[in-house]
Each structure stands twice: as C-alpha cells, then as structure tokens.
C-alpha positions as CSV (number, residue, x, y, z in Angstrom):
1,X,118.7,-67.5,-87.3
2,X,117.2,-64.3,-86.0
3,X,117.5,-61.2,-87.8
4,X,120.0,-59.4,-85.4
5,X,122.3,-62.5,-85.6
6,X,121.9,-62.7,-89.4
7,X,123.1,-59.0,-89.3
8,X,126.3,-59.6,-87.2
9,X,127.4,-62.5,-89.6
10,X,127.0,-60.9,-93.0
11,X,126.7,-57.1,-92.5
12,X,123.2,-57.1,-94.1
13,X,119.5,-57.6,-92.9
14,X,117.9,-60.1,-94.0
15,X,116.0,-58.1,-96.7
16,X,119.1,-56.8,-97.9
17,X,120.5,-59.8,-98.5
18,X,117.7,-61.3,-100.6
19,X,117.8,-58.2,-102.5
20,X,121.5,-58.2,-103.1
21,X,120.8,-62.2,-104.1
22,X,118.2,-61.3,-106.5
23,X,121.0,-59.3,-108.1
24,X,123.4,-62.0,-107.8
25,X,120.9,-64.3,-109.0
26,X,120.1,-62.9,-112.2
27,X,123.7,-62.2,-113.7
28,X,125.1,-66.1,-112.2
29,X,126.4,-68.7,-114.3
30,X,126.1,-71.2,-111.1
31,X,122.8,-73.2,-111.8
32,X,121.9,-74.7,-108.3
33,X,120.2,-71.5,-106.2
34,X,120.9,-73.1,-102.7
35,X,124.4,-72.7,-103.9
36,X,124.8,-69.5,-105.4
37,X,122.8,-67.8,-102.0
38,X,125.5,-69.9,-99.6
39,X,128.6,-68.6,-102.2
40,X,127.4,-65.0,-101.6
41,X,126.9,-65.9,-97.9
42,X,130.2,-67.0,-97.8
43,X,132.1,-64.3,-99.6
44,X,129.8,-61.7,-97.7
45,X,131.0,-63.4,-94.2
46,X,134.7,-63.4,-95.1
47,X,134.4,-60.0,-96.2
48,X,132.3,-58.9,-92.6
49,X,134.6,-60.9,-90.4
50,X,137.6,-61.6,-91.9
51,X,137.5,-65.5,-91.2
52,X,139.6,-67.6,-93.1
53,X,138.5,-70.0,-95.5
54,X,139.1,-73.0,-93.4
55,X,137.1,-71.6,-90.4
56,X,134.0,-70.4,-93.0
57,X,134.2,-73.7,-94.2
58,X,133.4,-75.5,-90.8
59,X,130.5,-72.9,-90.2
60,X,128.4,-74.0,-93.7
61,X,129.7,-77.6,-93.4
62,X,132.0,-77.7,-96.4
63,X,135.7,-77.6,-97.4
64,X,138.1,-74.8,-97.9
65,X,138.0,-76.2,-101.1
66,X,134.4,-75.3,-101.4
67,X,134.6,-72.1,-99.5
68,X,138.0,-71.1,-102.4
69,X,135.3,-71.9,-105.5
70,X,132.7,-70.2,-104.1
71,X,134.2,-66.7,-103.0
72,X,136.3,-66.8,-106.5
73,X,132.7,-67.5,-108.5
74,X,131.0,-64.5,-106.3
75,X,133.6,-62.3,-106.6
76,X,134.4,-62.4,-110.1
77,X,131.0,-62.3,-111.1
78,X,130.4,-58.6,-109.0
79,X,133.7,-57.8,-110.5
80,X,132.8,-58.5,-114.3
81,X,129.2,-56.7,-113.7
82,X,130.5,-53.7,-112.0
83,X,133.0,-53.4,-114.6
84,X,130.2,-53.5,-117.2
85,X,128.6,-51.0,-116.1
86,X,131.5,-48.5,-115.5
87,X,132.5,-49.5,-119.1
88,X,128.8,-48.4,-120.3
89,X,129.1,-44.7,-118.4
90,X,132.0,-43.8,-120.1
C-alpha cells in the first residue's frame, strides 16, 4: 500500500501509525502482534470512514464477528489507559 493510500484509509502516515501501535502494543492484553496492529487498523478505519462492521470485515478478510471483538478490545483498552492517566493528574 503506498503511503498516500495508507493515509486516506486510517487518517495516519505510516509512521504515525507504528508509533500509535507501539503505544497500543505495550499496554495490550491481546498476545498475537499481527492481531493487535489489524484491531487498531480496524477501529482506526471505522473511526476515518465510518464503514460498517460488515464492509471492514470484507476489506481485512474476516467476519463482523471479528471486526465487533476487535474494535471493542482496542477501544476499551485506549479507554481504560486514558482514564488512567486523567485519574493520576487529578
């Protein structure tokens, strides 16, 4: 994919991504990498284009069932960490 089309899709550069991963990363409970980078892809492409789950579920190959686990996992995980750190500051 080249960088401009990577863009359009998830509202990031590349390099912003993979930083925003590395984030991700460090704070997941998911074990599997590969699937931790496509479940921020995923919530990160809903998020940018509004798709529905069934439609983001044909573009990486997998069900809505999938695409449902895997925005819920991201989500709540950037949820609980930004809460965290709010909690910390006050």
């Amino acid at each position: 994919m080249k960088p401009d089309e990577f863009t359009k899709l998830f509202g990031l550069s590349i390099e912003d991504f993979d930083d925003l991963f590395f984030t991700f990363n460090e704070h997941s409970l998911m074990r599997d990498t590969s699937h931790k980078k496509e479940a921020l892809g995923i919530l990160l492409m809903m998020l940018r284009k509004n798709l529905d789950q069934e439609t983001v579920g044909f573009i990486f190959g997998c069900s809505q069932t999938v695409v449902s686990n895997s925005i819920d996992a991201a989500s709540k995980k950037q949820i609980t960490d930004r809460t965290k750190r709010i909690n910390r500051k006050c």
